[in-house]
PAZAPA-4460 file (N, C-alpha, C; in steps of 0.05 Angstrom, whole numbers, plus 32768, in hexadecimal, padded with zeros to 4 digits):
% residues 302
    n_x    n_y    n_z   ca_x   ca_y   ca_z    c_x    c_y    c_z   seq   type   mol
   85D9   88D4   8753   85EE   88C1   8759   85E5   88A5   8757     1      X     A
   85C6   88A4   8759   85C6   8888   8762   85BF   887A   8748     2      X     A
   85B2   8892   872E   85B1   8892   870F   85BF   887D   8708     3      X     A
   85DC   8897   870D   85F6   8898   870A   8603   8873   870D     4      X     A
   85F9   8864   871C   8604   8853   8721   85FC   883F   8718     5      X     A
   85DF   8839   8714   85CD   8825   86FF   85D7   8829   86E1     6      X     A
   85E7   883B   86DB   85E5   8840   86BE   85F2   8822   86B5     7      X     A
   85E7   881C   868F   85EB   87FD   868E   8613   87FC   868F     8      X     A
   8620   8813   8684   863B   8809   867E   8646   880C   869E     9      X     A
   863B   881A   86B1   863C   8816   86D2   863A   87ED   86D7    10      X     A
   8621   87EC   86C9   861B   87C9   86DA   862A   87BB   86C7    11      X     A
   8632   87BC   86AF   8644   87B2   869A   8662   87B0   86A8    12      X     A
   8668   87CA   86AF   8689   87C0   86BC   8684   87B6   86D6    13      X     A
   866B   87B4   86E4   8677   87B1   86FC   866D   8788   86F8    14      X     A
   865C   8781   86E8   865E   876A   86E8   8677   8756   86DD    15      X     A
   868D   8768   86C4   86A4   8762   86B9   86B7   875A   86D2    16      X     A
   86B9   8775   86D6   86C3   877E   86F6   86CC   8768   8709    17      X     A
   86AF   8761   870E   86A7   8748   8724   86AD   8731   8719    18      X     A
   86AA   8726   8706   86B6   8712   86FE   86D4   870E   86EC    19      X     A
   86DB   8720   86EB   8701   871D   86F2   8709   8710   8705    20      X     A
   86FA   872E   871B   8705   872F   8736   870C   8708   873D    21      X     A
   86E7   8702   8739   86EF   86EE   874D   86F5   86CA   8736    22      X     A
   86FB   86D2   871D   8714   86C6   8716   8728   86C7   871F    23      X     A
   8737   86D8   8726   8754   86DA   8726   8758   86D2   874A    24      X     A
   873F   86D5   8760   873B   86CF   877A   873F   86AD   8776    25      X     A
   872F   869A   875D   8730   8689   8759   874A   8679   8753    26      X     A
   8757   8692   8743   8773   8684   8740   8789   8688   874F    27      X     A
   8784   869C   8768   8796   869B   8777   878E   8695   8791    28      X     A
   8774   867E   8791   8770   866F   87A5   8774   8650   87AE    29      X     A
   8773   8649   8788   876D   862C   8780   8786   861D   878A    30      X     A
   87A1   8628   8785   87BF   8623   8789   87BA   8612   87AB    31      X     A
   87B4   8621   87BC   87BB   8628   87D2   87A0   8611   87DE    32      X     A
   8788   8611   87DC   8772   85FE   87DD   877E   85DC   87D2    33      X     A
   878B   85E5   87B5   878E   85C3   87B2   879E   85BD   87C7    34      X     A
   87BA   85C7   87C9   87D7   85C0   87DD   87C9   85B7   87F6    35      X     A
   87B0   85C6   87FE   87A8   85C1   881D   8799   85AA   881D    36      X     A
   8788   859F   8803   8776   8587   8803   8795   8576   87FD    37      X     A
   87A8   8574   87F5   87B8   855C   87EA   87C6   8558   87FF    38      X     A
   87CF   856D   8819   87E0   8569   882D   87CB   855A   8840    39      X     A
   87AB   8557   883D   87A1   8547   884F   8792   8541   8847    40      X     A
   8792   852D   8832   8790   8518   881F   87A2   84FF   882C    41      X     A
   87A3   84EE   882A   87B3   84CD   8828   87C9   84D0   8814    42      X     A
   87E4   84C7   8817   87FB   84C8   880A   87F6   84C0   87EE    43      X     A
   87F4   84A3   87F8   87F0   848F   87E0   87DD   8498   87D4    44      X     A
   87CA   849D   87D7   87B0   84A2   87BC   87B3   84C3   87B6    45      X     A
   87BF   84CF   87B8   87C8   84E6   87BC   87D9   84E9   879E    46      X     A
   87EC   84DC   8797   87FD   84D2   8782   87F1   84CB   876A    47      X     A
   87D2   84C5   876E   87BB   84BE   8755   87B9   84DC   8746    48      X     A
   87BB   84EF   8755   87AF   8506   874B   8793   8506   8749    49      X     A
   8786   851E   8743   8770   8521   8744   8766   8531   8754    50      X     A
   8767   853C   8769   8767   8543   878C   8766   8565   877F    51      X     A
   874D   856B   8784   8746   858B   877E   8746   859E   8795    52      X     A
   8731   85A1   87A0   8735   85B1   87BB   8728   85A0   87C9    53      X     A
   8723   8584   87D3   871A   857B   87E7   872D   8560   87ED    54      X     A
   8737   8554   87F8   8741   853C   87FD   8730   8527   87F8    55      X     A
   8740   8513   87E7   872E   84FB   87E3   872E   84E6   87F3    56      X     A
   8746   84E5   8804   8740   84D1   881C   8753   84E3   8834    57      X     A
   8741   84EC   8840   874D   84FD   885C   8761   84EC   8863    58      X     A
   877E   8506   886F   8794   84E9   8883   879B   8504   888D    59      X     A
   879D   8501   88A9   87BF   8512   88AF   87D1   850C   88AF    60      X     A
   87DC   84F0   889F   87F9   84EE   88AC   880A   84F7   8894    61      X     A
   8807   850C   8894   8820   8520   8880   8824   8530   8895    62      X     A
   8812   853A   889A   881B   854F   88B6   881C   853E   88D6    63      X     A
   881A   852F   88D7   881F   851B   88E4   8848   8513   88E4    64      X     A
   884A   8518   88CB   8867   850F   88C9   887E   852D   88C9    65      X     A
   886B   853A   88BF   8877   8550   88C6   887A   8561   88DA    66      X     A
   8865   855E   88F5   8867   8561   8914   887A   8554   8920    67      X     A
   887F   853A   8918   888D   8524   8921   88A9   852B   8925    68      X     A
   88AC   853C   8910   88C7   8545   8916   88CD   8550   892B    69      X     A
   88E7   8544   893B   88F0   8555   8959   8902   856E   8959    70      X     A
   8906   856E   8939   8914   8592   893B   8906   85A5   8934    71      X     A
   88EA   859D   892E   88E0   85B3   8920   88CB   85C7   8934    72      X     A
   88D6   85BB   8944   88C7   85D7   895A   88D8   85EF   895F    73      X     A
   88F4   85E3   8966   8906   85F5   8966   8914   8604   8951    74      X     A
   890A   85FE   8934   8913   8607   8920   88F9   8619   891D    75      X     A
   88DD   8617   8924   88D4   862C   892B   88D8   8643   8934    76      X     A
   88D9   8639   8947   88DD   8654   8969   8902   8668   8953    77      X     A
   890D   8658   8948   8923   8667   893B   8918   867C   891A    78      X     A
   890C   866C   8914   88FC   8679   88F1   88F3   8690   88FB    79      X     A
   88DA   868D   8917   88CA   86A2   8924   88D7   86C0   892D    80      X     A
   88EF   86B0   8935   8905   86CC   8942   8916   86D6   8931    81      X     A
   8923   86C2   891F   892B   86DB   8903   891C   86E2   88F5    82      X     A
   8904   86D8   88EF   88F3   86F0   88EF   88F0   870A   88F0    83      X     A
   88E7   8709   8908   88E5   8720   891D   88FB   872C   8917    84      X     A
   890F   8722   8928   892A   8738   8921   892B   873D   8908    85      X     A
   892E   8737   88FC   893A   8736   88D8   891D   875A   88D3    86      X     A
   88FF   8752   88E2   88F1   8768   88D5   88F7   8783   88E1    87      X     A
   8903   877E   88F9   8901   8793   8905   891B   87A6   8904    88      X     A
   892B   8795   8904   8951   87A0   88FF   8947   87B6   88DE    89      X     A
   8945   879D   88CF   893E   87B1   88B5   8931   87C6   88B1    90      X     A
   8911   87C3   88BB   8903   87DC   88BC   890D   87F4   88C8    91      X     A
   8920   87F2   88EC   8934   8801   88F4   8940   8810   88E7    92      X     A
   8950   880B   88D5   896A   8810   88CC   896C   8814   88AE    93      X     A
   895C   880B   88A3   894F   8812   8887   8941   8835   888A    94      X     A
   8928   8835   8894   891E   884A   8898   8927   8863   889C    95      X     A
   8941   8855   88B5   8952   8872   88BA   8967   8879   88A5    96      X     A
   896D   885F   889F   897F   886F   8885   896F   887C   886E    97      X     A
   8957   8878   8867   8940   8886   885B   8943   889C   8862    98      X     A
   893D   889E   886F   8932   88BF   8880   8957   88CB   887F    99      X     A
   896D   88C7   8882   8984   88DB   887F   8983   88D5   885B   100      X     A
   8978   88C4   8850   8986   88CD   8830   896D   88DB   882B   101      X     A
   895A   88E7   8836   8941   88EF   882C   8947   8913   883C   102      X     A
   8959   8914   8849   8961   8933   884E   8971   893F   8837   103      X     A
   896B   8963   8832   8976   896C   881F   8991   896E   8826   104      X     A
   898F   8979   8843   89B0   897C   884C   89C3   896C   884B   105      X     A
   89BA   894F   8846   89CE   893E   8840   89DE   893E   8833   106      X     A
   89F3   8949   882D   8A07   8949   880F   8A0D   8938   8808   107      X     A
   8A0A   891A   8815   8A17   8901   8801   8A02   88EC   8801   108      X     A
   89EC   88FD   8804   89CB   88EA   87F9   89D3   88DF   87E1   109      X     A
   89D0   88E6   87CA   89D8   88DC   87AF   89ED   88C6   87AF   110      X     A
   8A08   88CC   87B1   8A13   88B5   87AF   8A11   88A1   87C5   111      X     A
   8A09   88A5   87DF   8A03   888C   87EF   89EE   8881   87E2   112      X     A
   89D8   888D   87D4   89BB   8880   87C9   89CA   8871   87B4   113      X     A
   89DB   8880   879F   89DE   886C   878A   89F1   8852   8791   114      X     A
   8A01   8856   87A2   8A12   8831   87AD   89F8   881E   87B8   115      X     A
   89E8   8832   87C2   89D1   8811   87CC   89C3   880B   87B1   116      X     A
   89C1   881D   879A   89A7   881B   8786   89BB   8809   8779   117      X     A
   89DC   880A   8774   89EA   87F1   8768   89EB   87DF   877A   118      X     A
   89EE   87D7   8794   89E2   87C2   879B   89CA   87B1   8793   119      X     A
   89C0   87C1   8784   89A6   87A8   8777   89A7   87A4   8762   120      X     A
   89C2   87A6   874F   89C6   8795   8739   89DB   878F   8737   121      X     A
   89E9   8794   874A   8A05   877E   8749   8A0A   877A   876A   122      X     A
   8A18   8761   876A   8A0F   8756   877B   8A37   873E   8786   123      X     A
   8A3B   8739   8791   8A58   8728   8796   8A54   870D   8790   124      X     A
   8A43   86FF   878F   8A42   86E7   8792   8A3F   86D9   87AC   125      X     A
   8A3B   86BA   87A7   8A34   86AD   87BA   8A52   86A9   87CD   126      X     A
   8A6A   8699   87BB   8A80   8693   87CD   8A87   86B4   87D9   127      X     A
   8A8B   86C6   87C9   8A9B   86E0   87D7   8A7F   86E4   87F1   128      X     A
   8A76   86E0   87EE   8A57   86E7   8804   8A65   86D3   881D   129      X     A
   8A5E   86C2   8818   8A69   86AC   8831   8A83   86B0   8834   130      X     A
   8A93   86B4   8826   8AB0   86BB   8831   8AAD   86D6   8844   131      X     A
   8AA5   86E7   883C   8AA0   86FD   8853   8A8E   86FD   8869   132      X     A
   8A78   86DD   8864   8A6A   86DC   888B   8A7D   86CE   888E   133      X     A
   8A8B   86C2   8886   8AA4   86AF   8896   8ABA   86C0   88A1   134      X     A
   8ABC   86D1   8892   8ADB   86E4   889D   8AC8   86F6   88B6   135      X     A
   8AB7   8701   88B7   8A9D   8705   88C9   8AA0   86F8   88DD   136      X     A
   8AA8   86D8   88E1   8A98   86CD   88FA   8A81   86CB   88F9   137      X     A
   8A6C   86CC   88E7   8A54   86CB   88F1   8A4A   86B2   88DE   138      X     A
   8A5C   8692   88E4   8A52   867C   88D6   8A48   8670   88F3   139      X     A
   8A32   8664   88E8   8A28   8657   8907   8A17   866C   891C   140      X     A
   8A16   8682   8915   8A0C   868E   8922   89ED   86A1   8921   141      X     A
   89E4   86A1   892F   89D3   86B6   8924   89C9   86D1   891C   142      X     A
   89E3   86E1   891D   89E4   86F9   8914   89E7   86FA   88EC   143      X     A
   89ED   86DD   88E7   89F4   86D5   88C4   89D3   86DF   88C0   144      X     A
   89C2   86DC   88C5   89A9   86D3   88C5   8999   86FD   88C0   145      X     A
   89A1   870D   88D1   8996   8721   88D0   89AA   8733   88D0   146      X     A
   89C7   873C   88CD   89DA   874C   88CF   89D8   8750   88AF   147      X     A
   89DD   8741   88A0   89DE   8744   8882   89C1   8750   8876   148      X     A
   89A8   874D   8888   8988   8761   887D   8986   8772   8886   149      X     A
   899A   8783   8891   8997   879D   889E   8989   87AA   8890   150      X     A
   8995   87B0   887B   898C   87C2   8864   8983   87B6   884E   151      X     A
   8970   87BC   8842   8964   87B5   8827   8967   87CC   880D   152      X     A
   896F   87CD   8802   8973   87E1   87E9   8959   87EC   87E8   153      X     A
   894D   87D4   87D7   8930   87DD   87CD   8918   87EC   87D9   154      X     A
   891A   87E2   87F7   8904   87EC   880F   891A   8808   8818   155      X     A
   892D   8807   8811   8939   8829   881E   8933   883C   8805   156      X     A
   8935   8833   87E9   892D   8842   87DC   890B   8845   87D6   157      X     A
   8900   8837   87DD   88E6   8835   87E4   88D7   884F   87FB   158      X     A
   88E5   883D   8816   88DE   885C   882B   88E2   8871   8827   159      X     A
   8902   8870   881F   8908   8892   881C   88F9   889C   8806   160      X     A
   88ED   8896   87EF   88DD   88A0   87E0   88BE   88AA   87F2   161      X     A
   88B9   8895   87F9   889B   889B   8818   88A8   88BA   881F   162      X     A
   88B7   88B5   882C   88C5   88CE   883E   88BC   88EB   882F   163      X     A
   88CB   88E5   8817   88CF   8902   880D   88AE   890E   8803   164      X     A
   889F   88F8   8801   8884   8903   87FC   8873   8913   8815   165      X     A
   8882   8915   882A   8875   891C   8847   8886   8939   8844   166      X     A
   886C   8950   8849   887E   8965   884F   888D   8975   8858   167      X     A
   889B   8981   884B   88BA   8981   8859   88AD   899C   8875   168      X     A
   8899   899F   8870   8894   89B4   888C   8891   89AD   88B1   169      X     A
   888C   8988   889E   888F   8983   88B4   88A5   8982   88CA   170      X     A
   88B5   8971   88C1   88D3   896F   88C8   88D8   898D   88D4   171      X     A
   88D2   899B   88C0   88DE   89BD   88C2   88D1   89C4   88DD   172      X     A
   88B8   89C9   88DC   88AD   89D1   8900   88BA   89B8   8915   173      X     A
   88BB   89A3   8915   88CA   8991   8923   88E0   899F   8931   174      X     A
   88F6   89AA   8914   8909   89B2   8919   8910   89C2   8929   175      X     A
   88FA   89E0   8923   88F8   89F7   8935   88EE   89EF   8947   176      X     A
   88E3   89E5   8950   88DD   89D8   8970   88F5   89D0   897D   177      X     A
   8904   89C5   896F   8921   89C4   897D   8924   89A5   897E   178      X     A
   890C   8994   8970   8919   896F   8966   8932   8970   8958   179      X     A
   8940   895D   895B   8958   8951   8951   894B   893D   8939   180      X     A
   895D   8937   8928   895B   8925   8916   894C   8905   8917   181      X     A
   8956   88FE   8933   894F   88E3   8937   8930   88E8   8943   182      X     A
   8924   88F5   894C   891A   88FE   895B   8900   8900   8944   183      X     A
   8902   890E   8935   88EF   8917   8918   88EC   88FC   8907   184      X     A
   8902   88EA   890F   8903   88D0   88FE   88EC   88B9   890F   185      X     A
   88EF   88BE   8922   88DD   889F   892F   88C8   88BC   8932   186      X     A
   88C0   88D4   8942   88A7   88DA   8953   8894   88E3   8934   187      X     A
   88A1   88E8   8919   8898   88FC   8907   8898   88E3   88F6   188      X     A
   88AC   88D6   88E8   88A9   88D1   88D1   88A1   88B3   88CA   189      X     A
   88B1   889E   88E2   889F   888B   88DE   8888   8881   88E1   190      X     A
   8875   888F   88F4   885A   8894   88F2   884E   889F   88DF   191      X     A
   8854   88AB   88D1   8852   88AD   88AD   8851   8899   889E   192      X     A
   8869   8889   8897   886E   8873   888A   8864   8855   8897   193      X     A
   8850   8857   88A7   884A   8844   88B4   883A   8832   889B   194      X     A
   8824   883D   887F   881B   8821   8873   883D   881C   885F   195      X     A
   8852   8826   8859   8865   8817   884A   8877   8815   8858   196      X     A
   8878   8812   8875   888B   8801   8886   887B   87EC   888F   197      X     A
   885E   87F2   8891   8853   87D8   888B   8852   87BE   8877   198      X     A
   8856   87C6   8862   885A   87B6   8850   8872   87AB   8844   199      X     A
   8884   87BC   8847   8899   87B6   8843   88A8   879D   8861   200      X     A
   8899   879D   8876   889C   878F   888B   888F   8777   8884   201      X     A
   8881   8776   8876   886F   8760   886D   8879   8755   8858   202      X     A
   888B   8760   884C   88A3   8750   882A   88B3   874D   8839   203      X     A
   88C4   875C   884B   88DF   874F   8860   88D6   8731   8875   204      X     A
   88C1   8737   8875   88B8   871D   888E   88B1   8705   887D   205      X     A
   88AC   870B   8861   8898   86ED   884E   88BB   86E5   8846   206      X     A
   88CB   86FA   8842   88DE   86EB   882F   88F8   86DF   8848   207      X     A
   88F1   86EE   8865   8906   86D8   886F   88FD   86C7   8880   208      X     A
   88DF   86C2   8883   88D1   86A6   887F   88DA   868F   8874   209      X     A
   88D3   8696   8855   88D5   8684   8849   88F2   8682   8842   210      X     A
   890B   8688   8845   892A   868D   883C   8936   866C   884B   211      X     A
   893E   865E   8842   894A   8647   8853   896C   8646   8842   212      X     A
   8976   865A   8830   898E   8652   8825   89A1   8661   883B   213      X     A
   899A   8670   884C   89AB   867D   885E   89B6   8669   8874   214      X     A
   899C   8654   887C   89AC   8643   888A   89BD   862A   8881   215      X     A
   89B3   8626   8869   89C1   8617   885D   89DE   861D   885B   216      X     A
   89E3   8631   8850   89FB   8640   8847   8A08   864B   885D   217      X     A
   89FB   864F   886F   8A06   865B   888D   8A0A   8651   88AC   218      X     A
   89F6   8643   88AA   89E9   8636   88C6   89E4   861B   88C2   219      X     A
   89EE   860D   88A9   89E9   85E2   88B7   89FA   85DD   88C2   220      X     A
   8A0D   85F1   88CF   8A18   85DD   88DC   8A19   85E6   88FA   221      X     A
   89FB   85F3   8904   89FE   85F6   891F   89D5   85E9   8919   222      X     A
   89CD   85D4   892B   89B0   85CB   892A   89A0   85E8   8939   223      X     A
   89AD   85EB   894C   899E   85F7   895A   898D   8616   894D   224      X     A
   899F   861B   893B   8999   8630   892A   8989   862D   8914   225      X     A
   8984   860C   8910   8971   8609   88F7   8960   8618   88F5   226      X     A
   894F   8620   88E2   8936   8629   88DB   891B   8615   88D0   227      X     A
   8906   8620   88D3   88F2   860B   88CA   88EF   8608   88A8   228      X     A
   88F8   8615   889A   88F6   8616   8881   8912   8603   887D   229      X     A
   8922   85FD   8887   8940   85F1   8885   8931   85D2   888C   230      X     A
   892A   85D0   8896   8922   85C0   88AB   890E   85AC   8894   231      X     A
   88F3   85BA   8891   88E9   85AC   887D   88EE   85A8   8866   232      X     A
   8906   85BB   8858   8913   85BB   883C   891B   859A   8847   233      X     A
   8932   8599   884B   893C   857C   885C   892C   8565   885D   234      X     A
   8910   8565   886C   88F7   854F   8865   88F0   854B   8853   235      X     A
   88EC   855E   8841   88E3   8567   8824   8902   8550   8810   236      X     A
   8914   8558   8813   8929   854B   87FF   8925   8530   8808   237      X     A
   892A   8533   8826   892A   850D   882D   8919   84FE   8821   238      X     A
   8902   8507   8820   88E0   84F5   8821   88E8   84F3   87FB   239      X     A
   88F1   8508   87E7   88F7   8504   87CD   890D   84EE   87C5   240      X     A
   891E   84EF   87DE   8933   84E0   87CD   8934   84C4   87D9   241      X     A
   8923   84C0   87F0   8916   84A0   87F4   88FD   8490   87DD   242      X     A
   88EC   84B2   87DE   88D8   84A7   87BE   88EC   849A   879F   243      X     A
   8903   84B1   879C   890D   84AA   8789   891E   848C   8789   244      X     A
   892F   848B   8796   8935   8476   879B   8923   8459   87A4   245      X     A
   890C   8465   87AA   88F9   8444   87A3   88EF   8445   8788   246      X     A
   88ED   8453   8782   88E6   845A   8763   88C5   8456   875D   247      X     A
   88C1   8462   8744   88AC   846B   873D   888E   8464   8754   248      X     A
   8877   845C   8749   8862   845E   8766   886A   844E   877A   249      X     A
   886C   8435   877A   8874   8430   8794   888B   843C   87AD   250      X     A
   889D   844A   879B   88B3   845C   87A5   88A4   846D   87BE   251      X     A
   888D   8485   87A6   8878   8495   87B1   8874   8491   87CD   252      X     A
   8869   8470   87C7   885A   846B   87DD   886A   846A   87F8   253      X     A
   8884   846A   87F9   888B   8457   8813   88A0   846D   8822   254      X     A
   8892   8488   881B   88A3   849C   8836   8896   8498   884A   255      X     A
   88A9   8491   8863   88A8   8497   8879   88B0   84A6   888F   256      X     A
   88A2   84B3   88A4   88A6   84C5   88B0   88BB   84B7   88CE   257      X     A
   88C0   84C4   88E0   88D0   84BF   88F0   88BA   84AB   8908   258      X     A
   889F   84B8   8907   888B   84A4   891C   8889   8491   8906   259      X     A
   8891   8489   88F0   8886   8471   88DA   8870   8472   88D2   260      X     A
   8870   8488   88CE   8858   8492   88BC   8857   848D   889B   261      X     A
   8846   8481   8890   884C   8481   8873   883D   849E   885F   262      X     A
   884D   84A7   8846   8842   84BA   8838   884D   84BE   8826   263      X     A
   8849   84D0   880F   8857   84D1   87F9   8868   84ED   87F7   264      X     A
   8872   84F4   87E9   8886   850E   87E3   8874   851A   87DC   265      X     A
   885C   851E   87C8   884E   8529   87BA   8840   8535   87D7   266      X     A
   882E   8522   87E9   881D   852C   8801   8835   853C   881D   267      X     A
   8847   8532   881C   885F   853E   882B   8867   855D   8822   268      X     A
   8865   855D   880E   886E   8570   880A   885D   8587   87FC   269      X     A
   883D   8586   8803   8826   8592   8801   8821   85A1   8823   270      X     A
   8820   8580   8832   8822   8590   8853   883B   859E   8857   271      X     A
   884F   859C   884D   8860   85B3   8855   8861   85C9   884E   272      X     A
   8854   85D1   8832   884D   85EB   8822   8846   85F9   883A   273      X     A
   882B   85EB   8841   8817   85E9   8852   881B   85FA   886D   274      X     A
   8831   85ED   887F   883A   85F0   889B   884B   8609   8895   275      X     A
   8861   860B   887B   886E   8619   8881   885E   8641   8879   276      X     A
   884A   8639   886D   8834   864F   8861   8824   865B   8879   277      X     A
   8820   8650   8880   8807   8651   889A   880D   8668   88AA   278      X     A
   8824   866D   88B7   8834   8684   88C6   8832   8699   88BF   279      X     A
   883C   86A1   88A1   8841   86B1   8892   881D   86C1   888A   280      X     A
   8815   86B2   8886   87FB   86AF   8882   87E2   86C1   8891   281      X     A
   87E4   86BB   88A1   87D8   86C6   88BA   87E1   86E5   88C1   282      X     A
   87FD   86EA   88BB   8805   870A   88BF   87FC   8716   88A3   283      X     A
   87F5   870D   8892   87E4   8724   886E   87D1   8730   8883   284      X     A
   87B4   8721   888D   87AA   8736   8892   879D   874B   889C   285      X     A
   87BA   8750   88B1   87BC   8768   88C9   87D0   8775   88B8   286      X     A
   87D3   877A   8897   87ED   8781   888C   87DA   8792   8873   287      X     A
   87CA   877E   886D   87BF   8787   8858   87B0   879D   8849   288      X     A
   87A5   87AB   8864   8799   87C3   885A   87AA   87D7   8855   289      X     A
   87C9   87D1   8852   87DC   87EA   8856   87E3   87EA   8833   290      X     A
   87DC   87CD   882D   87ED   87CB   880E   87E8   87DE   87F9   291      X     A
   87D5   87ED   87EF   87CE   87FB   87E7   87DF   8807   87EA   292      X     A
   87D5   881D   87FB   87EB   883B   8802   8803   883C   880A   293      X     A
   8802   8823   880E   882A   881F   8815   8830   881D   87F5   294      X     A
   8836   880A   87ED   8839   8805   87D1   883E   8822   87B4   295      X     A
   8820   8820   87B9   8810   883F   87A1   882B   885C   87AE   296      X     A
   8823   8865   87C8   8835   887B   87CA   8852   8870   87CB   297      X     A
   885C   8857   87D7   8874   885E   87DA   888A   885E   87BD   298      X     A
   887A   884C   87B1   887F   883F   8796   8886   8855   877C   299      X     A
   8882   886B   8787   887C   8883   8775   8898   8887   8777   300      X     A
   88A9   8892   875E   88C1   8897   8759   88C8   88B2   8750   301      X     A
   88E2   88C1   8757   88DC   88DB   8751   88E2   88E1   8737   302      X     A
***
């Protein structure tokens, strides 16, 4: 074995290998390293370009202007909780509809599967969409926000694929024991699907993170419901359309924050990459060792 492992086309791929690998580590680090040296970097010299992964003249006041803000705590504490709800309603209610289109006895598995599988290529539009949260009641509110992600097409056709790879003997002794349906669904089967309800919890939570057209479209016109992604979109346009309107570098130069802070759009809108990444960030990885085998098995199609 250990021959076996010195052999030269053994140290040949694994040196190729290694240096892919940590190319491609390089290129999907560099992005994320510059944004963090430019958001605390200095505005004005910031706009020179040049600024690799280290800051050429340390400042906080990008993030300085972007703390400053007095809604953006509470547009927090709101992002944080649809969130949450948004991951957990879905994973709910997704799963279980998994697990009934994933029974044989179902007679109308098929066509309930195929109306969600055309849900993912046709679609109503934006006005018929808002005309129906409006006929809803749910403008201004926060049910607009997680009532409409109940269900995901793609993650139900996803699980229920997981599902059907688990043997059906199980369920079956369940059964003869005298479990009910719901019963085989949470004690049996989602402890099964735990790495691709993991991951799939981890694509529901990055994408309504980062989502700010729901409040736009749904919720400006209640503050209290803002979100932090709404919130800094908003700083983000302001700080561009005070740069634009001073015009070219001096324009740059003369955003100001609400404490009178000075900075540019370019550094503004690096610390907000920044702030609004950071959250999201931190949950990869207690997520990550699931990607594999969530992904690989559930991904398999029949």
């Amino acid at each position: 074995m250990k021959n076996k492992k010195w052999k030269p086309g053994n140290i040949i791929f694994t040196i190729i290998n290694t240096g892919i690998l940590i190319f491609l580590c390089i290129i999907m680090i560099y992005p994320l390293l510059n944004t963090l040296a430019i958001s605390l970097n200095d505005g004005a010299d910031a706009v020179k370009g040049g600024i690799t992964i280290w800051p050429r003249i340390f400042s906080l006041k990008n993030y300085d202007i972007v703390f400053h803000m007095y809604t953006i705590y509470d547009a927090f504490f709101i992002s944080v909780t649809k969130t949450i709800v948004i991951v957990i309603t879905n994973i709910f209610f997704t799963s279980m509809l998994a697990y009934a289109l994933s029974r044989n006895e179902f007679t109308l598995r098929k066509p309930i599967t195929l109306i969600f599988v055309l849900t993912m290529y046709f679609n109503a539009g934006l006005i018929p969409n808002y005309l129906l949260i409006k006929d809803l009641n749910m403008l201004n509110t926060f049910m607009v926000y997680w009532i409409p992600n109940i269900i995901s097409a793609f993650n139900l056709i996803v699980i229920r694929t997981y599902i059907k790879t688990i043997p059906e003997s199980l369920p079956e002794s369940a059964k003869i024991d005298g479990a009910g349906h719901f019963r085989i669904w949470w004690r049996i089967i989602m402890p099964l699907c735990k790495p691709t309800l993991a991951v799939i919890a981890l694509f529901v939570a990055v994408g309504s993170w980062n989502s700010w057209m729901d409040t736009l479209l749904y919720n400006s016109g209640n503050q209290k419901l803002s979100t932090l992604q709404y919130e800094l979109q908003k700083l983000l346009a302001s700080a561009m359309n005070a740069g634009t309107n001073q015009g070219g570098m001096a324009g740059a130069q003369a955003v100001a924050g609400q404490g009178g802070t000075v900075t540019t759009p370019l550094a503004l809108r690096a610390a907000i990459t920044i702030v609004a990444s950071v959250p999201i960030l931190c949950v990869y990885p207690f997520l990550q060792r699931y990607f594999v085998s969530g992904l690989t098995v559930g991904g398999v199609k029949e």
